[in-house]
GUTIRO-538042 format. One record per atom (N, C-alpha, C): x, y, z; atom name; residue in three letters; residue number from 1. Coordinates in steps of 0.02 Angstrom, whole numbers, padded with zeros to 5 digits. Layout:
! GUTIRO-538042
[[X Y Z] 'CA' 'ALA' NUM],
...
This chain:
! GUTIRO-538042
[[07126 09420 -03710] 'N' 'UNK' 1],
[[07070 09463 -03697] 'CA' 'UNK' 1],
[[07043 09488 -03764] 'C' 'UNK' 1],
[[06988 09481 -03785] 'N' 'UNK' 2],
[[06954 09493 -03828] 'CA' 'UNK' 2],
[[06927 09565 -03847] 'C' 'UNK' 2],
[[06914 09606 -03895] 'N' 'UNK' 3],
[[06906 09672 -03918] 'CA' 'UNK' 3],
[[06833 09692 -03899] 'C' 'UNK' 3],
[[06794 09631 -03896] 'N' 'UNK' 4],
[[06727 09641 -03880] 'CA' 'UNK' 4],
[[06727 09682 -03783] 'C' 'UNK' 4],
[[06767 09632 -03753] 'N' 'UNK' 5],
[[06763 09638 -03662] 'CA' 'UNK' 5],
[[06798 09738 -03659] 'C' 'UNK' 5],
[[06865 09738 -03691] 'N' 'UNK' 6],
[[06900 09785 -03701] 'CA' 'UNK' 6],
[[06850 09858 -03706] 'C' 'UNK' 6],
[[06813 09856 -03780] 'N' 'UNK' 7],
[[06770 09908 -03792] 'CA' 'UNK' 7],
[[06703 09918 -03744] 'C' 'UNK' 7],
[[06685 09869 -03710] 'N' 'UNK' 8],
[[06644 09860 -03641] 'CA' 'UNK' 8],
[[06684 09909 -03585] 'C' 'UNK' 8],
[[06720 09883 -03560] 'N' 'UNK' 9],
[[06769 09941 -03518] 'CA' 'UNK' 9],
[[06771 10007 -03546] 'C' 'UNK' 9],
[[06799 10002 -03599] 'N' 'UNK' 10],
[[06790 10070 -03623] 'CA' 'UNK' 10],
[[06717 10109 -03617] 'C' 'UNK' 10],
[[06682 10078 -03626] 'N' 'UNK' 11],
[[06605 10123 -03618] 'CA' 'UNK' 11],
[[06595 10142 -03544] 'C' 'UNK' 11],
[[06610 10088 -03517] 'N' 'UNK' 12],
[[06592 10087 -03452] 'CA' 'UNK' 12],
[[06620 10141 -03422] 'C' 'UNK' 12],
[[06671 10121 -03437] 'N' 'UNK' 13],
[[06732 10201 -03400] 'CA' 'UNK' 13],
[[06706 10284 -03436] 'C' 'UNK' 13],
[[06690 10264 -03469] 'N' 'UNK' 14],
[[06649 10314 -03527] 'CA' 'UNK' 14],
[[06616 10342 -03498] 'C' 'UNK' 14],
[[06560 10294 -03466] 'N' 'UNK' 15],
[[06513 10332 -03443] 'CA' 'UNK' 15],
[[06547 10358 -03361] 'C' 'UNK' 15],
[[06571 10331 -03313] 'N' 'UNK' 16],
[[06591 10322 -03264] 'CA' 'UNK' 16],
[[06645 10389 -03266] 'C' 'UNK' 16],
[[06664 10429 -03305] 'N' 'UNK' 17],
[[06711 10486 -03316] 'CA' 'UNK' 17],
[[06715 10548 -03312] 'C' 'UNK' 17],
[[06623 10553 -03341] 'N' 'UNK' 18],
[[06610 10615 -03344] 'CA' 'UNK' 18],
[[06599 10641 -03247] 'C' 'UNK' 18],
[[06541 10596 -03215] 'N' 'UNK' 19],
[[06540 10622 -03140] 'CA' 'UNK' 19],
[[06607 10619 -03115] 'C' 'UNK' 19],
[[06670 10577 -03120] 'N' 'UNK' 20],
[[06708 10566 -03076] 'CA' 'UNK' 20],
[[06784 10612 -03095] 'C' 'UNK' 20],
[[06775 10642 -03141] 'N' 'UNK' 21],
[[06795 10699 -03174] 'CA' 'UNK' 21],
[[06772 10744 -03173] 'C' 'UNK' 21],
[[06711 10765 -03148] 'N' 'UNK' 22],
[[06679 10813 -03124] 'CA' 'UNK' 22],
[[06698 10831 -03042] 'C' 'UNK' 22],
[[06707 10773 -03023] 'N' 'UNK' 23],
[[06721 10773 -02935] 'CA' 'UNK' 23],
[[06809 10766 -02935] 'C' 'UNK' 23],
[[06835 10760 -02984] 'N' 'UNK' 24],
[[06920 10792 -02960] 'CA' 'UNK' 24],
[[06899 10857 -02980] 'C' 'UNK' 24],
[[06875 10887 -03042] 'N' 'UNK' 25],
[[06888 10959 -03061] 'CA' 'UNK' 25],
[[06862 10981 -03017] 'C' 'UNK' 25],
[[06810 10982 -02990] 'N' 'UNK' 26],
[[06772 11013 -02920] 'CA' 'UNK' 26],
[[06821 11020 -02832] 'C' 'UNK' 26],
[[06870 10971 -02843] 'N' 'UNK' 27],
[[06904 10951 -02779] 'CA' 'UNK' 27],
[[06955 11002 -02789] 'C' 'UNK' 27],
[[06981 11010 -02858] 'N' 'UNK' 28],
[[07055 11029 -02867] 'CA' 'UNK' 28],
[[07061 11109 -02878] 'C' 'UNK' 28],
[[06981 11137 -02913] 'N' 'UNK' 29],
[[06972 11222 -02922] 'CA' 'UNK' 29],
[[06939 11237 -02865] 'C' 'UNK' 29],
[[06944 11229 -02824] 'N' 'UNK' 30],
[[06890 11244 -02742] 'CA' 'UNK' 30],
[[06951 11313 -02739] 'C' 'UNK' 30],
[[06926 11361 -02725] 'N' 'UNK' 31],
[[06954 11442 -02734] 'CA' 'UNK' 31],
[[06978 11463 -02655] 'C' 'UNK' 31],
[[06924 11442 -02616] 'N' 'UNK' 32],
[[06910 11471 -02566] 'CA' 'UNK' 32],
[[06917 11431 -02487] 'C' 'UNK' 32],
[[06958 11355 -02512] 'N' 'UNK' 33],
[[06925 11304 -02468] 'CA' 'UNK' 33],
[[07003 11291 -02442] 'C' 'UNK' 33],
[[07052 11309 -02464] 'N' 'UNK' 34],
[[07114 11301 -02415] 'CA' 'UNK' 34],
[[07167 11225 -02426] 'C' 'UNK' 34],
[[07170 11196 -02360] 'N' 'UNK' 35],
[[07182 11136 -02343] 'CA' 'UNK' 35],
[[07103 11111 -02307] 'C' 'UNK' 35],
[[07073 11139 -02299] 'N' 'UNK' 36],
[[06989 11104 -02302] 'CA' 'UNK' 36],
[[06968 11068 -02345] 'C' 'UNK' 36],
[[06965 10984 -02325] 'N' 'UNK' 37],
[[07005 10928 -02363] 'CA' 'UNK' 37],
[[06895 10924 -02359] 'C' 'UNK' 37],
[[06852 10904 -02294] 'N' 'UNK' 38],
[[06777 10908 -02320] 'CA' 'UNK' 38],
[[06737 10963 -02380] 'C' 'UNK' 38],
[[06772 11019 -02356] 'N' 'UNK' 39],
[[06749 11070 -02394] 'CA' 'UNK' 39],
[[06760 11062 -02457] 'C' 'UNK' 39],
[[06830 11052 -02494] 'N' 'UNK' 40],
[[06841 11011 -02549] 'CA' 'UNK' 40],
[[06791 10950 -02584] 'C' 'UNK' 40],
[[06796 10913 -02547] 'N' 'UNK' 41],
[[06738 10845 -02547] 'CA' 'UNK' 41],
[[06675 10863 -02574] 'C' 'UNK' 41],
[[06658 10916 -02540] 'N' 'UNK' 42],
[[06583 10942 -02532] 'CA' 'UNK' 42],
[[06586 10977 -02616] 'C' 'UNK' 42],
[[06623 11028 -02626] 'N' 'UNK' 43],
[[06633 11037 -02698] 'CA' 'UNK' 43],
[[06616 11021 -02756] 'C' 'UNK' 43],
[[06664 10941 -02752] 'N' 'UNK' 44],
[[06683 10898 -02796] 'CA' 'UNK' 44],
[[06633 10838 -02790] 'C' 'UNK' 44],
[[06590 10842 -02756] 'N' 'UNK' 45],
[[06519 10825 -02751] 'CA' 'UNK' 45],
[[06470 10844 -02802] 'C' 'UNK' 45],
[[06478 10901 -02786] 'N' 'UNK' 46],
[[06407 10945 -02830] 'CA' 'UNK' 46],
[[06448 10959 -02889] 'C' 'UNK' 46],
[[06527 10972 -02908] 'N' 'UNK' 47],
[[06543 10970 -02981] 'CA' 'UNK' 47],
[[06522 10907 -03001] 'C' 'UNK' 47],
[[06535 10837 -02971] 'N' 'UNK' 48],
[[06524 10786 -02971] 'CA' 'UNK' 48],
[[06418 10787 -03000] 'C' 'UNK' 48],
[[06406 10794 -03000] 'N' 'UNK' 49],
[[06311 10829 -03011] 'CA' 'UNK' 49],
[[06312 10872 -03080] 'C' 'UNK' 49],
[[06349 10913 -03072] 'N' 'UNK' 50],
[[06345 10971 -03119] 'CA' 'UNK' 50],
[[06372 10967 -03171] 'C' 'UNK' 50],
[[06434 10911 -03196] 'N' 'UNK' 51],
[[06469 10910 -03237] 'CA' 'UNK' 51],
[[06448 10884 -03287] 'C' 'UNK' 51],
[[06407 10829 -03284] 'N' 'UNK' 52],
[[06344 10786 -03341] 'CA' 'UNK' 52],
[[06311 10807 -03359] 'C' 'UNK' 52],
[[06274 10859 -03320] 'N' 'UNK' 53],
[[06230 10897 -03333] 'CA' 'UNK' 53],
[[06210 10952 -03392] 'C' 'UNK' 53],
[[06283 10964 -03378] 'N' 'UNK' 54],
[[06285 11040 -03417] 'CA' 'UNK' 54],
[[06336 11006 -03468] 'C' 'UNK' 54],
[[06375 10939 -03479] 'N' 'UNK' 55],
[[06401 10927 -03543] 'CA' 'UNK' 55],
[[06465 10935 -03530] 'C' 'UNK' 55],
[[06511 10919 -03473] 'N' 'UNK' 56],
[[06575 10956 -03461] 'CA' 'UNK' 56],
[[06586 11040 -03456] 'C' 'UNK' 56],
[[06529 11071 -03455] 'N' 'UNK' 57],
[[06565 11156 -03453] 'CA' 'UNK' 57],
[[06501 11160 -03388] 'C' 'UNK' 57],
[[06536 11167 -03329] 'N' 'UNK' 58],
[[06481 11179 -03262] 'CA' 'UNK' 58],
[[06480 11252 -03263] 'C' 'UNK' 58],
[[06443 11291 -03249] 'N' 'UNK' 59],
[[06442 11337 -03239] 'CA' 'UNK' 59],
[[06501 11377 -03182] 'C' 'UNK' 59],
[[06506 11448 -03182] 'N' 'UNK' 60],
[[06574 11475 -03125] 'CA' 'UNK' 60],
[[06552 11516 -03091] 'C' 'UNK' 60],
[[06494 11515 -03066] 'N' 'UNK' 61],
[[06469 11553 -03005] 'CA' 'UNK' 61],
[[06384 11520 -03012] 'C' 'UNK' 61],
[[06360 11542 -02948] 'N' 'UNK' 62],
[[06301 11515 -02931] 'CA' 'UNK' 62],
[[06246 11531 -02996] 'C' 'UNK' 62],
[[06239 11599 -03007] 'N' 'UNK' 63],
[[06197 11631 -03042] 'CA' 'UNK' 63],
[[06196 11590 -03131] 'C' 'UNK' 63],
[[06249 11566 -03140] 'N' 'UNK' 64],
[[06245 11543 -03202] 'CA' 'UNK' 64],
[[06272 11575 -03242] 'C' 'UNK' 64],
[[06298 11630 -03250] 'N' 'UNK' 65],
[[06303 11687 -03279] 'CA' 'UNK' 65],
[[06366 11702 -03292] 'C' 'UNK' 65],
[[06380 11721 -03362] 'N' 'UNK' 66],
[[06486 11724 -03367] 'CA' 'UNK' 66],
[[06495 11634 -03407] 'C' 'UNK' 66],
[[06563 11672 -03432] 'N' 'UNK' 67],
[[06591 11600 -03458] 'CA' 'UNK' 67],
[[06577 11556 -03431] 'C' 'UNK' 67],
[[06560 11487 -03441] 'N' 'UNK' 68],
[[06575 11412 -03380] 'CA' 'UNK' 68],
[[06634 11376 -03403] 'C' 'UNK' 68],
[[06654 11359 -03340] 'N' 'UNK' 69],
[[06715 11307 -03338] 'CA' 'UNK' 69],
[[06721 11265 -03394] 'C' 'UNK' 69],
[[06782 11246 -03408] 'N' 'UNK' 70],
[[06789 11167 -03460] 'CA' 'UNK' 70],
[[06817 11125 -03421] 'C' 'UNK' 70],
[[06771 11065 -03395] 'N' 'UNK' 71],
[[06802 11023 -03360] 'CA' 'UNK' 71],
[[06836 10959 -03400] 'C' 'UNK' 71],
[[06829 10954 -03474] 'N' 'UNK' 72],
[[06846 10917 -03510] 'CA' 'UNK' 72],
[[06935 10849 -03504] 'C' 'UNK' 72],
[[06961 10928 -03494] 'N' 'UNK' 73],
[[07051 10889 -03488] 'CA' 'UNK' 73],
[[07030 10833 -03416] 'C' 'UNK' 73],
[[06997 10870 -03378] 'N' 'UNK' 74],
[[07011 10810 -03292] 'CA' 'UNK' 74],
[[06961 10759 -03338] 'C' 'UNK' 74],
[[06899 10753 -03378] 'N' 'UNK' 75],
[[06874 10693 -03395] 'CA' 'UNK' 75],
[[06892 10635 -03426] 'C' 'UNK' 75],
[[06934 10684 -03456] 'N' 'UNK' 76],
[[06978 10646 -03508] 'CA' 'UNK' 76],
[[07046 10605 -03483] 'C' 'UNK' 76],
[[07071 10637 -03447] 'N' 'UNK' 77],
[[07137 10583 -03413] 'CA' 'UNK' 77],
[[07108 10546 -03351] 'C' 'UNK' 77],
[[07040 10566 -03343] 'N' 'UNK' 78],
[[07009 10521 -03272] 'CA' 'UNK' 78],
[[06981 10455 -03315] 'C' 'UNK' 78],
[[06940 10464 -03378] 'N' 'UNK' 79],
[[06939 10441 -03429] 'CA' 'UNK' 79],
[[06997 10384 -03441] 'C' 'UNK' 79],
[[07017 10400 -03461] 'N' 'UNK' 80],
[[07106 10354 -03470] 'CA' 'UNK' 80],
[[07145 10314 -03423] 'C' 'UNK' 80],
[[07145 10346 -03350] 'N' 'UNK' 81],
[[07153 10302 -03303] 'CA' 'UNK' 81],
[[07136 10262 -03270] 'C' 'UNK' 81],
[[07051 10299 -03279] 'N' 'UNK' 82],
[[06997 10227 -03272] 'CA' 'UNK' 82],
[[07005 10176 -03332] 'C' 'UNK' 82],
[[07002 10165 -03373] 'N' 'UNK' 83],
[[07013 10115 -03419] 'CA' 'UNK' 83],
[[07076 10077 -03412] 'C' 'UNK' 83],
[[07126 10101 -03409] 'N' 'UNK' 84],
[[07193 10071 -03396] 'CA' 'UNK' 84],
[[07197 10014 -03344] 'C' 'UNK' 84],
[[07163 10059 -03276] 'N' 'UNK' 85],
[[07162 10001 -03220] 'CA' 'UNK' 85],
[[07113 09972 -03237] 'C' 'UNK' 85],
[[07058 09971 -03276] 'N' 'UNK' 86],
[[06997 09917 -03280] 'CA' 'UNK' 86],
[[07010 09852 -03315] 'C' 'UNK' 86],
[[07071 09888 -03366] 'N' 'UNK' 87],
[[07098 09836 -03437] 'CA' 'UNK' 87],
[[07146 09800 -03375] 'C' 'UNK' 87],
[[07184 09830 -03349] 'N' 'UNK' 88],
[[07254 09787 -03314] 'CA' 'UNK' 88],
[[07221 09742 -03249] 'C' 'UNK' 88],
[[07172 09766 -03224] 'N' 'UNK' 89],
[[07129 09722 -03170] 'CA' 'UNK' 89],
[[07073 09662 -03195] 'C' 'UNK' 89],
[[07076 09642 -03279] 'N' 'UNK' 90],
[[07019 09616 -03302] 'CA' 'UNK' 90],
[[07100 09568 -03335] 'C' 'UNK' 90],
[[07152 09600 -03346] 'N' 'UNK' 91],
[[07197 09550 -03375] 'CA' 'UNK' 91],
[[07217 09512 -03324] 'C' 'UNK' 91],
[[07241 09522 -03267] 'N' 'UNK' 92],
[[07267 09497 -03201] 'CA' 'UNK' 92],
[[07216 09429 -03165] 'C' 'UNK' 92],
[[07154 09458 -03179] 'N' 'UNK' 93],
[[07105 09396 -03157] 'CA' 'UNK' 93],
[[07101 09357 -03216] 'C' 'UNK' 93],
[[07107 09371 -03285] 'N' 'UNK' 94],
[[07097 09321 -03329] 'CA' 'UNK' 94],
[[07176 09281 -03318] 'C' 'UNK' 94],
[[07235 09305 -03313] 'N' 'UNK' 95],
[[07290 09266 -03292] 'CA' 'UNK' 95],
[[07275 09221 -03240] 'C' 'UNK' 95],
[[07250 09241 -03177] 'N' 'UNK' 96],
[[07249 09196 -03104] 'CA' 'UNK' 96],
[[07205 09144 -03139] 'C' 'UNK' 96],
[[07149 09147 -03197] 'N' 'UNK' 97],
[[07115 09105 -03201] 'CA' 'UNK' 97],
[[07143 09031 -03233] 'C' 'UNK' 97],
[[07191 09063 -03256] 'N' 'UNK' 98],
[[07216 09000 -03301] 'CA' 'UNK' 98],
[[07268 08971 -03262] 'C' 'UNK' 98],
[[07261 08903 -03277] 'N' 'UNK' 99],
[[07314 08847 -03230] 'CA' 'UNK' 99],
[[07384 08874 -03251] 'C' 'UNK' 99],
């Protein structure tokens, strides 16, 4: 596997990190939502929206107003695990490919 395909994944997941790291941190700080597994969803939706937006720090209440969140750490190991399985699922098909 070549460094060129490798650093491709990497971007990709790059980009692919910030929303989907936005939608665990959104799933996992839900305050108010219980074992309310939609309500969660619904959350980690709109952190999922909000997290690109604002650069990893979403705001912590509606108004905008007050510290905002650092959603950075969930981007970053969502970050990492997306790449891992992208690298180990791009090595596995380049193996099946070869006789």
């Amino acid at each position: 596997m070549d460094t060129r395909r490798i650093a491709l994944i990497a971007l990709l997941s790059a980009a692919l990190a910030l929303p989907l790291g936005g939608f665990v941190f959104g799933f996992m700080n839900c305050e108010d939502c219980g074992f309310n597994i939609l309500g969660r969803a619904l959350v980690g939706v709109i952190f999922a929206v909000l997290t690109p937006l604002t650069g990893g720090f979403p705001p912590r209440n509606e108004g905008g107003v007050g510290a905002p969140f650092n959603a950075w750490l969930h981007i970053v190991v969502t970050w990492l695990l997306l790449t891992a399985w992208l690298v180990w699922r791009a090595k596995r098909k380049l193996r099946q490919k070869r006789p």
